[in-house]
C-alpha positions in Angstrom: 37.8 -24.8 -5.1 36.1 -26.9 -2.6 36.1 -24.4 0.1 34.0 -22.1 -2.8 31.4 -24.7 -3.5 30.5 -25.3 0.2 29.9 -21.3 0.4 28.2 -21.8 -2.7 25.7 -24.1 -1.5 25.0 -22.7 1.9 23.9 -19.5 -0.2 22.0 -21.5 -2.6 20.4 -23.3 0.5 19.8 -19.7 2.0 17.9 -18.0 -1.0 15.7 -21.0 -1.2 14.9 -20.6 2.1 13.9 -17.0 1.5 12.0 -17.9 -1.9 10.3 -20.4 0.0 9.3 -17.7 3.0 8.1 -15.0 0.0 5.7 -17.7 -1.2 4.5 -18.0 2.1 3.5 -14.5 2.6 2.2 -14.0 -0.8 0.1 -17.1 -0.2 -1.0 -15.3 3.0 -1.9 -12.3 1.1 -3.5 -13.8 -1.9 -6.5 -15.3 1.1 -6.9 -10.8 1.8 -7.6 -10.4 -2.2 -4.5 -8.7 -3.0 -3.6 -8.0 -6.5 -0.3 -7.3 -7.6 0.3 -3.4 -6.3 -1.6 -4.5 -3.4 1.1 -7.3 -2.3 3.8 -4.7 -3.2 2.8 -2.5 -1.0 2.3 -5.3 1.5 5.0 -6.9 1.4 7.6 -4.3 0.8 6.0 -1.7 2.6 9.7 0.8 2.8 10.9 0.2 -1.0 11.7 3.1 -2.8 9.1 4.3 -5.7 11.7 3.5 -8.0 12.5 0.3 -7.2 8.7 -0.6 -7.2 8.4 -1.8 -10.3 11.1 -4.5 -10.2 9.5 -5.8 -7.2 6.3 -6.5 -8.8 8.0 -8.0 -11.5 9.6 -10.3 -8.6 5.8 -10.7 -7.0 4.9 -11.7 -10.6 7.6 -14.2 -10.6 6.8 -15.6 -7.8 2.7 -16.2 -8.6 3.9 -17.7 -12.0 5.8 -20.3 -9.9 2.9 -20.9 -7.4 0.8 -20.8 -10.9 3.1 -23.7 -11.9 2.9 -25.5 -9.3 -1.0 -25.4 -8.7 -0.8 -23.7 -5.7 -3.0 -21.0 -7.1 -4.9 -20.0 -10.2 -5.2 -17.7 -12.3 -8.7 -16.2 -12.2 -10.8 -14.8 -15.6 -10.2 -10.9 -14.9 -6.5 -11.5 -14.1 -6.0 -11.9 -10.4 -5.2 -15.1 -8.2 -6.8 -17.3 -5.7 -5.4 -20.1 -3.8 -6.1 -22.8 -5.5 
């Protein structure tokens, strides 16, 4: 059991890691004017066509949490700016 937590949290340390990089580049993006297809495109620029939807819905997820945290706003015709 103890040998399973410590592989637990190094992964849990890991995908924050990368969470914390995504924001990063979507923050980088956000300064070009990207909307949502736009940083799809951008950021996963070899993702299949069908799997393009669930990454914008993973882009989305991520500007709500940026959103939340005040790290960017939501502006009146839908898009985002660093706040």
């Amino acid at each position: 059991m103890m040998a399973f937590s410590g592989v637990r949290s190094s992964w849990l340390i890991l995908a924050r890691k990368l969470d914390l990089a995504r924001e990063a580049q979507i923050l980088d993006a956000l300064e070009n004017g990207h909307g949502i297809a736009a940083l799809v495109a951008h950021l996963y620029p070899d993702i299949a066509p069908a799997l393009r939807g669930a990454a914008a819905a993973q882009v989305q997820a991520h500007l709500d949490h940026l959103a939340g945290k005040g790290a960017i706003t939501l502006l009146p015709g839908g898009g985002y700016a660093k706040a």
